[in-house]
N, C-alpha and C positions, 0 to 999 in steps of 0.2 A: 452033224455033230451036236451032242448036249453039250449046250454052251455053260448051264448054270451045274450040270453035274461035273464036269470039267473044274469049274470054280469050285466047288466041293471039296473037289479030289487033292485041290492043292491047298486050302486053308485046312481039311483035317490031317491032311500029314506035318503039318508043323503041332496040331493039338497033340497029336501023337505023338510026336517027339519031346512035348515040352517046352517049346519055343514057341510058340502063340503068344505076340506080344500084345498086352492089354494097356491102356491107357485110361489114366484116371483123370478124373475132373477135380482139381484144385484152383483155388482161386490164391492168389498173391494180396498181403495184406501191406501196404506202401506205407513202410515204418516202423513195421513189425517182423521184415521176413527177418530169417527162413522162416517165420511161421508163418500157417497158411490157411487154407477150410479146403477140405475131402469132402466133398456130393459122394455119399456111398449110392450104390443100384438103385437101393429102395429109398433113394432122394433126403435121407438123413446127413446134416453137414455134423461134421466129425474137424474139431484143432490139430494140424500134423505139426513136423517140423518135416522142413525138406533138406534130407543130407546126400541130392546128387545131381545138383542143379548146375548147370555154365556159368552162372553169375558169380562168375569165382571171386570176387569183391566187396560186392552187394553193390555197383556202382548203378542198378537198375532202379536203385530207389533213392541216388543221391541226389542231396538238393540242387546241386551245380545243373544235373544232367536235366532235373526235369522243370528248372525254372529255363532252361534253353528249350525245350520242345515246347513250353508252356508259350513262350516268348514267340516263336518260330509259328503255330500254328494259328496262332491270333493274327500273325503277319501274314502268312502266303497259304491260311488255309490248309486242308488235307491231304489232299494227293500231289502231284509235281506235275501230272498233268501229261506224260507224253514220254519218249524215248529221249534216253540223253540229247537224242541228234532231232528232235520232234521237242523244243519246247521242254524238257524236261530237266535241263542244265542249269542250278538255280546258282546264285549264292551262296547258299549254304552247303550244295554238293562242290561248289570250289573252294569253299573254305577249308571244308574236313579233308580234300584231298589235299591242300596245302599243309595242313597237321600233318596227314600221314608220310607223306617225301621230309616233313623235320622230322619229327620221328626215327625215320631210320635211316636219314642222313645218303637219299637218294635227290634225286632232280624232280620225282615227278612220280605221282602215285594215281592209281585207275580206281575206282571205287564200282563194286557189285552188289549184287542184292545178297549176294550171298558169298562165302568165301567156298562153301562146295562151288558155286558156280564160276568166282575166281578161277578156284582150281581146274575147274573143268574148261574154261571159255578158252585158259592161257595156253595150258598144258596142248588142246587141242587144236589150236592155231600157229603152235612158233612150227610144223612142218612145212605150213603156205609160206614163212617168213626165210626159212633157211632146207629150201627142199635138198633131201637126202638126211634130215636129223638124224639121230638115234639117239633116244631116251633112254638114259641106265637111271633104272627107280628101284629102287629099295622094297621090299616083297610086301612089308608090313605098313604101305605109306596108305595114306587114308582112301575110302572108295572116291573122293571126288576127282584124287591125282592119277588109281588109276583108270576111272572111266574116263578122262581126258587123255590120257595117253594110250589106251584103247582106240577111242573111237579117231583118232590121229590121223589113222591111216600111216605111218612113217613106222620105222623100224622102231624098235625096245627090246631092252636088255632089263631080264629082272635080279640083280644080285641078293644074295642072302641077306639078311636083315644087320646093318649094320657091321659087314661081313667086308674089310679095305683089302683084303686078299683077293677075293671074290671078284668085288669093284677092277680093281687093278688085273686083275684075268679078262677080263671081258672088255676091259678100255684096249688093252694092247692086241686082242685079236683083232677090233677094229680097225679098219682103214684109217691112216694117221690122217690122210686129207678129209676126213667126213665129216661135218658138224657134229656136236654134241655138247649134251647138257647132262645134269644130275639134277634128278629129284629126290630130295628128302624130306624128312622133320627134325624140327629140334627134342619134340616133346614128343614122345609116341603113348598116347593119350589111353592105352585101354593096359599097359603095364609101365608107364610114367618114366621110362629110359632116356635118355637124350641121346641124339644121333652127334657122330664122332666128326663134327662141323670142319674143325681145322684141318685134318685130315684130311677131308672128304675136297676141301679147296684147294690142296697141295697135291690131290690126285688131277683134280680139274687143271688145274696150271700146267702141269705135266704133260698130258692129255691136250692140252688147247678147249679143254669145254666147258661151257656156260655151266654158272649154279644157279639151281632153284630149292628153294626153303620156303618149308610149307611151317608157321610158327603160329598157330593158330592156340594151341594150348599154353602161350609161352607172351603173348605180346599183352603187355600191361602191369604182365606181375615179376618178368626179370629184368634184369639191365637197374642201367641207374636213372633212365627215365620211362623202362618199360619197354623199349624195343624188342625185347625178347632174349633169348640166349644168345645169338650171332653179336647182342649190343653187350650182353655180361664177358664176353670174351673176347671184346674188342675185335670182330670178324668181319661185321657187317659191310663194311667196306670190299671185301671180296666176293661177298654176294651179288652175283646178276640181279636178281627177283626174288622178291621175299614176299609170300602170302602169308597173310592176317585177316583176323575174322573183330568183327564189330559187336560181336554179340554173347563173350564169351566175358573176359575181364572187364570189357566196355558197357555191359550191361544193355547193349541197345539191340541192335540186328545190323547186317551187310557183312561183306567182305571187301578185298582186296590187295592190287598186287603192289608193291612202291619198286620203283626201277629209273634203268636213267629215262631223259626224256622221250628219247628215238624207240626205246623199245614200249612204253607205255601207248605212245602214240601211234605204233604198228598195232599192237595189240588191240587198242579203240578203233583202230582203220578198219580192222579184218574180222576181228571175233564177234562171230554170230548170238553167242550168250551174251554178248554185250552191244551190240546195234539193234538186236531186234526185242530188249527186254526195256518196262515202263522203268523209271528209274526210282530208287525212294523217296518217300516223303521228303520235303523238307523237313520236318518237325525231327525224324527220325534222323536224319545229315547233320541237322545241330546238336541234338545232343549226344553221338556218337562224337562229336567235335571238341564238345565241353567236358566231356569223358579223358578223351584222349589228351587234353589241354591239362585237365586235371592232375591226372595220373605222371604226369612228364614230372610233377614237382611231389608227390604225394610219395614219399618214400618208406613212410611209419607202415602207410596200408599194406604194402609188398610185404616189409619184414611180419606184422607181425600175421600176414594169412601165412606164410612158409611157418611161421611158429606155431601155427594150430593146425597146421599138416603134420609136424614131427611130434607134438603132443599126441597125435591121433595114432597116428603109426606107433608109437613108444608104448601107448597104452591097449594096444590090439595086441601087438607082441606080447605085452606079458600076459598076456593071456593064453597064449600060446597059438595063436589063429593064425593059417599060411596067407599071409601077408605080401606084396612084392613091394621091394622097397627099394628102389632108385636114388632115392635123393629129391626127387623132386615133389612136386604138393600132390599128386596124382596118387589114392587110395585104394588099390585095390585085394579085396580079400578072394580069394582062388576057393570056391565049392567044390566044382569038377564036375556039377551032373545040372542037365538042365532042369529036371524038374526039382531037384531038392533048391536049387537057384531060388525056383518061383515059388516054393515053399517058402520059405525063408524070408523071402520078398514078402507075400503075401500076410506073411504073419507080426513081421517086422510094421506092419501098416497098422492092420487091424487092432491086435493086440497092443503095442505099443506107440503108435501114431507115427510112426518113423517111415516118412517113404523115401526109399532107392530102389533104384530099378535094377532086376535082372539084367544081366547084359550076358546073353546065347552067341552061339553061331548061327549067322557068319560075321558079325561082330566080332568074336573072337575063334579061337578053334576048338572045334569039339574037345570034350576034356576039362576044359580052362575055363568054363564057365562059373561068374563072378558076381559077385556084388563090388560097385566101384563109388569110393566116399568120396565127395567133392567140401572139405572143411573148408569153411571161410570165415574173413576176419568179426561174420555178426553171428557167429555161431559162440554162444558164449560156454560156460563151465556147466551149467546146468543141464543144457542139450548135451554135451558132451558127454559125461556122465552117465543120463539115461541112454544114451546110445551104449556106450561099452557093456553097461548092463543088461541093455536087452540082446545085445551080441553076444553074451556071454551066459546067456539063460537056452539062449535060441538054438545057440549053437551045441549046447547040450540034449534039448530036446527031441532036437531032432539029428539026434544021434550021429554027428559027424565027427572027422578026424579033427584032434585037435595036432595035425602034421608038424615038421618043421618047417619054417621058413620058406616060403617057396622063393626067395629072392634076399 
């Protein structure tokens, strides 16, 4: 076999389609972001602002966060050294897991290097814990819930997206004595909907089945100390397991899952994404810690990044731009073609410094290809401004619908 024409065949049928994702070199400027510097090709640095970044807060450049890693890695150094079960179980990773069980008002939380890998390690071990599972997950949950419930090996049920009809067809054809659980989210991150949580616990009760809540878009910036949606609607308490990510509103990096104690410590006993991976730095544990320590009292930051999500939104609208609009901080503008996407994208950079990225299929579904804003509270009146502007130039240029509403 050609090995290297084989690799050919499959990176030009994405050029071909339009979805060739390209990444750019930016540097982060610590006190100035969103703004940034762009390395163009030909090695010329270029000022952007960046309007589609995770750091939904800007907590990645707060002083709390980084006088804690400042503090952390003068103390224990670099790396952690080993596997959680190898030397790599510091202080500081049992601190942050003590933040995250108050948090969300569990007994006991697991921390990951990643909350994909959260998703993946949990989702794909509760079948060794409760043989016979069956997973009913939600169509539109993110790839890391369902590659863990994939590779499972245990049965799954996939209902329509946020569909309790649906849900409740498929719980009742199951065997009533079977285990089971629900996977969702609260925040469905690429059209910013929230999943129908109370409901979805009132089906589980019913049912006899575990929840799992995947709140990775949602933990820092709702609730009244940040727990996410399940804590805005006072639910969380009927929650089994609730996955959060460290690297989204917390500005750091990791994941993980917070639950009672018995199942976190099945989960640490048995999942291979988590006994056999090095653990994070410390430096990286602390101030993921002082993040979340922060955010528990920092109520102004929450409201006023929700206020420059509906400024943004309000002012795309009148623009007439198809917009989807949920309620929640999550910005997305509907193109529908992938390469006018990356048009768009590309010119949006170039021309006006503005970078967001394309987001293609399989990211979303063919069609529904977007550009998605991530406004945050250090995004002030000025970016804001030249952004609707140049959306509102661009979008004429390059000759799109200006539709209705898509949401």
């Amino acid at each position: 076999m050609d090995y290297t024409a084989k690799l050919d065949q499959a990176i030009n049928s994405l050029h071909d389609e339009g979805r060739y994702r390209t990444f750019i070199d930016i540097e982060r400027k610590n006190g100035q972001f969103p703004h940034a510097t762009w390395t163009r090709p030909d090695g010329a640095e270029t000022p952007i602002t960046v309007w589609c970044g995770n750091d939904y807060l800007g907590m990645g450049q707060h002083p709390v966060v980084l006088a804690a890693m400042h503090e952390a890695i003068d103390a224990a150094g670099a790396g952690s050294g080993g596997t959680r079960n190898i030397s790599g179980t510091t202080v500081y990773h049992k601190q942050l897991e003590a933040e995250l069980a108050d948090l969300h008002g569990k007994e006991a939380a697991l921390l990951f290097t990643s909350a994909y890998i959260a998703n993946d390690a949990t989702l794909s071990t509760l079948p060794k814990l409760f043989p016979g599972l069956i997973i009913y997950s939600d169509e539109l949950n993110h790839a890391s819930m369902i590659e863990g419930v994939r590779r499972n090996g245990g049965a799954k049920r996939i209902f329509r997206h946020n569909d309790l009809a649906h849900l409740r067809e498929l719980l009742a054809a199951d065997d009533p004595a079977a285990p089971k659980l629900i996977a969702f989210e609260s925040v469905y991150s690429m059209d910013g909907d929230f999943g129908p949580i109370e409901e979805i616990c009132d089906l589980a009760d019913e049912f006899g089945a575990l929840t799992y809540i995947d709140e990775v878009h949602a933990v820092g910036m709702y609730g009244p100390r940040g727990g996410g949606v399940a804590e805005r609607d006072g639910l969380m308490h009927r929650i089994d397991i609730i996955n959060g990510t460290l690297a989204k509103a917390y500005g750091v990096m990791g994941g993980y899952i917070a639950a009672s104690e018995k199942m976190c410590d099945a989960v640490r006993s048995f999942a291979p994404g988590f006994i056999f991976t090095t653990s994070l730095a410390p430096a990286i544990a602390a101030g993921a810690a002082a993040s979340v320590r922060h955010l528990k009292t920092d109520t102004a930051l929450r409201e006023r990044h929700q206020t420059q999500a509906k400024i943004l939104k309000t002012r795309l609208k009148g623009l007439g731009l198809p917009i989807i609009d949920h309620g929640s901080h999550i910005v997305p503008v509907i193109v529908g073609d992938p390469v006018h996407t990356k048009k768009l994208s590309d010119m949006m950079l170039e021309t006006y410094g503005i970078y967001v990225q394309p987001i293609n299929y399989p990211t979303v579904p063919r069609g529904t290809e977007r550009l998605r804003f991530t406004p945050s509270p250090v995004h002030g009146s000025g970016e804001m401004d030249h952004l609707v502007k140049a959306m509102d130039a661009l979008w004429s240029h390059c000759a799109l619908n200006r539709a209705e509403l898509a949401g």
